[in-house]
Structures are given as C-alpha cells and as structure tokens.
N, C-alpha and C positions, 0 to 999 in steps of 0.2 A: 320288415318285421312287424307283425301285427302285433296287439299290446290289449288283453282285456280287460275290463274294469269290474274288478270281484273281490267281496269284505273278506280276507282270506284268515284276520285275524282281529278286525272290527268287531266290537258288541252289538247284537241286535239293536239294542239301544242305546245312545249314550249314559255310562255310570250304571251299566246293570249290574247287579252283582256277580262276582267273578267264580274261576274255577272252585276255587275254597267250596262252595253252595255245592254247584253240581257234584262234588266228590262227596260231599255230606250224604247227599240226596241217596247213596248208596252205602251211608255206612260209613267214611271214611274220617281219617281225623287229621292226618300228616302224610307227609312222604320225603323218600331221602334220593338225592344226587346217586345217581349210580346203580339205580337199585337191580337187584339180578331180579328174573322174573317171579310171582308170586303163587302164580299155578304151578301146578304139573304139565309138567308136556303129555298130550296124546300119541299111543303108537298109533303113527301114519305111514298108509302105504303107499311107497314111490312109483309101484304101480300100479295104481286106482286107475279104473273104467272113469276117465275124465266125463264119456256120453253120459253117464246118470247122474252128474253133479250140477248141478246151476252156483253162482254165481250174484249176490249181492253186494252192489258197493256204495257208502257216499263218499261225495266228496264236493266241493266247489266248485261252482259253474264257470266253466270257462280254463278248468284247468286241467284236462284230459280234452283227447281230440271226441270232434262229436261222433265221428264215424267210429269210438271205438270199440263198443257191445260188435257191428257186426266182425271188425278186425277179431275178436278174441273169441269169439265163437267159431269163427272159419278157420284160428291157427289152433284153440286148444281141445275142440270141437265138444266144448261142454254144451250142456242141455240151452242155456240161458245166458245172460249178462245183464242183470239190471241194472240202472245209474240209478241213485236217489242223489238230489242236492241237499246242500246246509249250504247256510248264509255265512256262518258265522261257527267257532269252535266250539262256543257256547249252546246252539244249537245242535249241534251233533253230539255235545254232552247228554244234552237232555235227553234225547232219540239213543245213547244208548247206556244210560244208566238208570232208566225205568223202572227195571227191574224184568225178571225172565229173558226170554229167548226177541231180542230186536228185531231179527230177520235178517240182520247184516253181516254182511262174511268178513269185507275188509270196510277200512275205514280211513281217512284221510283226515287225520288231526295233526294240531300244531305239537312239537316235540314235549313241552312238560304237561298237558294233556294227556297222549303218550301215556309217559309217566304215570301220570294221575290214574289214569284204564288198570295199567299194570298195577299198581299199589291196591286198586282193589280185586283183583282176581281176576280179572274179568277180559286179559289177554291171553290166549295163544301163545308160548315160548315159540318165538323164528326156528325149521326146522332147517338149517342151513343146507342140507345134503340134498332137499328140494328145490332149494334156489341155487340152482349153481352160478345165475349171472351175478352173483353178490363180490364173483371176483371181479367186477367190472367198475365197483366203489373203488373210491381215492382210500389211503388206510388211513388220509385224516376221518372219514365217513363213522370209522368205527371206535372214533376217541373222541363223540360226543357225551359231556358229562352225564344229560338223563338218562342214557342208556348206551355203556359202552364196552363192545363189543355188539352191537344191536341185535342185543336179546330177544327183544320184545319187540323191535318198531326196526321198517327201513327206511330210510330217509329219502323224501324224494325232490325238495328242495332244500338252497338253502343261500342265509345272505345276512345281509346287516342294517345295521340304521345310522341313519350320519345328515350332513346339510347337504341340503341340495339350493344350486343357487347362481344365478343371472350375475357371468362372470364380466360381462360389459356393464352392469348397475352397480356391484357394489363399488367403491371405494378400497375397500381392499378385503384381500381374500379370508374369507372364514376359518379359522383355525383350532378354534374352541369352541365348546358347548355354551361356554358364556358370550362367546359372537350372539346368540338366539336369545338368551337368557338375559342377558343384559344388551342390548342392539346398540352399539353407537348412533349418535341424533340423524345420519343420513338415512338410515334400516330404523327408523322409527314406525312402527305403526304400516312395517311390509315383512312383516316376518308370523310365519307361522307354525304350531306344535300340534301335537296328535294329540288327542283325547284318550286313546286306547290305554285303558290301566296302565300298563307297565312300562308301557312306551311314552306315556307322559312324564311320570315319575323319571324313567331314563336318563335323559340329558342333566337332569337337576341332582342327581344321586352320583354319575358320572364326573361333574363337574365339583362337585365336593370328596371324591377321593371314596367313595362308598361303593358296593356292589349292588348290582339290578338287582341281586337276588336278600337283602337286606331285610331283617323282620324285624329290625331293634326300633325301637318308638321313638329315641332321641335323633335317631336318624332320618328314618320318614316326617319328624316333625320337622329337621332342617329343609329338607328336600320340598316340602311344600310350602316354606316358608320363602324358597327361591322361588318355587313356581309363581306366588302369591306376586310378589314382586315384579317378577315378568309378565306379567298378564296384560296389564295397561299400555305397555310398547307395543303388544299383539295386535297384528292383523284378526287373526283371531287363531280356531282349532279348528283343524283338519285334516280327516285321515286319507279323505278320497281324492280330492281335485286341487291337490295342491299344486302338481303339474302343470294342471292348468290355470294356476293363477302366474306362477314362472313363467309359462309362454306368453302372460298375455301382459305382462310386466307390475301385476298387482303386487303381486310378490317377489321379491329377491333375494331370499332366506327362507328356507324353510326345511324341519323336520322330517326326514323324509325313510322310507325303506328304499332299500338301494335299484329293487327291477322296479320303480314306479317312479323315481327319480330320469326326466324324460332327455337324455342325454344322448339319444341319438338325433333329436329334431335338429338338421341343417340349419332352420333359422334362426335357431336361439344359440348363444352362449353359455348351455346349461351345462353345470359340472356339480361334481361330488364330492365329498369330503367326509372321513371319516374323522371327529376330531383327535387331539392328541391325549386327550386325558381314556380314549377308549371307547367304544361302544358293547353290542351283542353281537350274537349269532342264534340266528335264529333258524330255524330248521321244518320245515312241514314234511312228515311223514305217514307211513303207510305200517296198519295194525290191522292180525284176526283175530277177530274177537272167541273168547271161550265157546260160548255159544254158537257159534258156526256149525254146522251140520256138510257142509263142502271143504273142512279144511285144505286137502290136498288140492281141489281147483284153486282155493284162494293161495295157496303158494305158487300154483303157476299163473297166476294172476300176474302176483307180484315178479315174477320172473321175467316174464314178459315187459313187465313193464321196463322190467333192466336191460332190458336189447338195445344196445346201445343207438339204434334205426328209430326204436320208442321213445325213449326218453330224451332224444336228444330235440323230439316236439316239444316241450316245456319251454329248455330255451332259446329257442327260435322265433316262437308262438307267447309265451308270457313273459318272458325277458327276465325269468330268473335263471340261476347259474343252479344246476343238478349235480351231485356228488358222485359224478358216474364218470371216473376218465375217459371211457372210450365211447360215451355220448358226446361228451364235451369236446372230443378230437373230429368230431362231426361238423361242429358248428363253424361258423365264418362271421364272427359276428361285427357289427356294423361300425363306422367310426363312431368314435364316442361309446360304443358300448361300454358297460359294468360287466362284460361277464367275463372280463380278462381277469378277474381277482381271484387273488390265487388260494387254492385251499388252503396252504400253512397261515396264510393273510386271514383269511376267514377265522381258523384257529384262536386268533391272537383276541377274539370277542369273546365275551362274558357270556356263555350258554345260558338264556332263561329258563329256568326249573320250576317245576310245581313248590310252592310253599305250601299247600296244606290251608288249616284254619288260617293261617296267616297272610293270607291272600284277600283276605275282605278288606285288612290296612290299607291295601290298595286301590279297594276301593272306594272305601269312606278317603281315603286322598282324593281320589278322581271328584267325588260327588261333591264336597270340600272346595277342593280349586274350583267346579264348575258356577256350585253355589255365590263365592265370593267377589 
C-alpha cells in the first residue's frame, strides 16, 4: 500500500489565520451545525449532453489517482477534466471565495469548510437523483453534524485523531490525552503535537472535558494553559513526519490523524489509540460550487467517483477509510491497518464545525502557544 505525503488539512503557514478570515473575505460572520443549504437549487437536467460540458476540479495532490482526467473523460465523455491542486483548505478558500465565477466546478475541502461555502451561498444544493451512487455511502455518511443528510457536500474521506506510538518503547500503553500532555519522565522530551489550529487545541480541550467545537474564552484559556504546560516535555510540533520520527525511534508518542499514523510498517511496533476522554471526526469532502456552468457533469463527477471500483483507490493508495460500504468491501487491507474502524466507531468523535468569527480564538491560541 503506497502512502502519500500531502497538507490535507495543514496551514500554508504555521499560525495563519484561520477559516473565520477566508469566510469574512466574502461577507460572512457565523455559521450553524446542520445547516440546510443556503441557495436555491438549480433545475438540472438528468439528461444533459455530457459532450459540451467540461469539467473543473481542485483538490490535493496526491489524493485522486493521476490517470484520472483521462478515466473520466472516456467513461462520462465530457468535453474536458481539469485537476487544479491546493495545498492546503485555506488555499482553496481563498481560490474560491474571491469573489465571481472561480472556474471551478467541484471542489475538495475539509467538512466545516463545507460548511463555511454553504453559509455563504456560494454551494450548489446535492441533486441526489443525479448521483445515484450515493446509495453506496454507510448511512452513518449522512449523519455528519455539518451537513446532514449531505445537502451540500459528499464526503469522500474520513477518520480521526488519537496517539500514535512505539508499543516496544513505551513503558506502558497510552490511554489518555494527558499520556501527551503530561509525558511520564520515560516519554520525556519523545512526544510530539500538531500545530494545525484545531488540532493542537484538540487533545488539551478533550482532556479537560470540553468540545473541539468550544468558543467560550474561559475555556480556550484552560486549554492553552495545558498546552503552555506541555510544551517543555515536547519533542516538539509536527504535523508531517511524525511517522517518521516513530520509525526511527525519535519519537514514541505522538499526535497523530489515524491514515498517517504508519501501522502497517512490519518493522516497528507502531499502534493507535484513540484516547478514552474522546477525539474527532474528521471528514474531507466533495462540493459544486454555485458558480459552476457544468453542474450536471459535476454531479456525475461525483458519481463516478462513488463506483465503488473508484473510491475504493483512496484507501488502498492513501490509507484513509472512505464512507462508501461497497468500496470498502473492495479493500483487503494490510496487518496492522486503521481501516478496519468502524463507522458507528467513527460516529462516537466530535465533528469539527465551522465557528464563524470565532475561529481566530483559535488562532490567536495556536500563535500564543507558538510564541511562548
């Protein structure tokens, strides 16, 4: 199983300023859990002359197979398939909240992202009777809190975050977020945290009995008050190559998302842990934008991509788990794999949602901890 190495949910920068900005940037001020979509739907016809449509998509490198402009051109026989990459969610903000017509049909963002599109108008309502692989989702797929019943967005990955960790070095097995947070003097100064907003914030919000999705000031003040704390045990922060300090024994703890945490390598004793106070669920999906001029390709875009033969590339190839029963009955995955967890397991993590203006807390947090 090949494994690529891509910021799927990394800031361009560290401490950039977060979604909150890019939603401004078009007007925006909040947004809510659940929300139904905020357009109108367009009448679309089911059967559009696919040949005079083209086809614009971004999404992150390395997470669509490469061959697959000419696969979708030869099965849907639209005009075109263009790929654009983003780095990062926050780049694909920017690129499409500009302002006017982007050029992009569909779009590959993280779930309260999503969200965030939709709160401003600027999604496409899901034309279901266009996608009919959508019976192909688990019906956990459609009881994700930023959009459920998937309105607006379909989900094309999906997973968590927890410790990942060198089960021959520690001393004893990780169970809590405070194993990280607080290291006993063995895991001193071999344990490492992500930097990524929400994800930093995470373990310390978690371990105090709080919600990812928290905006109250007394609370984020706690949470960085642990963070502040754990710093000095820290190997340090890392969102990329954490893996590979695990395998190389630098580190034996570490913060991890669940397809990066590298628990199939034969040599190591790398395992997983979700701790017991809780984590996310975290979700990367697929959106058409208002602006689209091809909507009916971009639904069988997304269609296609639900053949369970398609999707079931993801996780094979990037080693996350896809919400697609009958791609996931494809799969054979490896000893040691994460992709045997189970949707209602999935379930059981705290969706992260768009907060709105409230989302810079986090990160004047991040900038805060970085600073200190």
């Amino acid at each position: 199983m090949s494994r690529f190495r891509f910021t799927r949910r990394l800031p361009a920068v560290v401490a950039v300023a977060g979604l909150a900005l890019a939603v401004a940037a078009c007007g925006g001020e909040s947004s809510s859990a659940g929300s139904a979509p905020k357009a109108e739907a367009d009448q679309l016809n089911p059967n559009a002359d696919l040949t005079k449509q083209s086809i614009s998509v971004t999404v992150w490198d390395g997470y669509t197979p490469k061959e697959l402009p000419e696969k979708v051109k030869a099965k849907l026989k639209v005009q075109d398939l263009k790929i654009a990459l983003h780095a990062t969610n926050e780049e694909a903000m920017t690129k499409l909240t500009a302002g006017g017509d982007s050029g992009i049909d569909v779009a590959f963002v993280s779930g309260q992202y999503a969200q965030a599109l939709n709160e401003q108008g600027l999604l496409e309502p899901i034309h279901p009777e266009l996608i009919p692989n959508l019976s192909n989702l688990y019906p956990e797929a459609t009881q994700l809190s930023y959009d459920k019943g998937n309105k607006y967005s379909v989900p094309y990955t999906w997973g968590t975050t927890g410790i990942c960790y060198r089960s021959d070095l520690v001393k004893a097995e990780p169970k809590s977020w405070n194993d990280i947070l607080n290291p006993p003097s063995w895991a001193d100064k071999k344990v490492t945290m992500m930097t990524t907003e929400r994800w930093l914030a995470l373990p310390a919000l978690k371990a105090l009995g709080y919600s990812v999705n928290t905006d109250k000031d007394d609370e984020i003040a706690k949470a960085k008050e642990l963070l502040l704390k754990a710093k000095p045990h820290l190997l340090g922060y890392d969102d990329t190559t954490f893996g590979d300090k695990l395998t190389s024994g630098e580190a034996i703890m570490v913060e991890a998302w669940d397809g990066w945490c590298p628990t199939t390598n034969d040599k190591q004793n790398i395992k997983f842990v979700v701790p017991k106070e809780g984590s996310d669920l975290w979700v990367d999906t697929m959106v058409i934008m208002k602006s689209s001029k091809n909507k009916e390709a971009a639904h069988a875009f997304i269609n296609y991509i639900l053949d369970p033969e398609i999707h079931s590339w993801a996780a094979e190839n990037i080693n996350y788990k896809v919400p697609n029963k009958a791609a996931m009955e494809r799969v054979n995955p490896p000893k040691g794999s994460l992709l045997g967890i189970k949707p209602a397991e999935l379930l059981n993590g705290e969706s992260i949602i768009d907060l709105g203006q409230a989302s810079t807390k986090y990160t004047r947090l991040s900038t805060e901890v970085a600073a200190q």
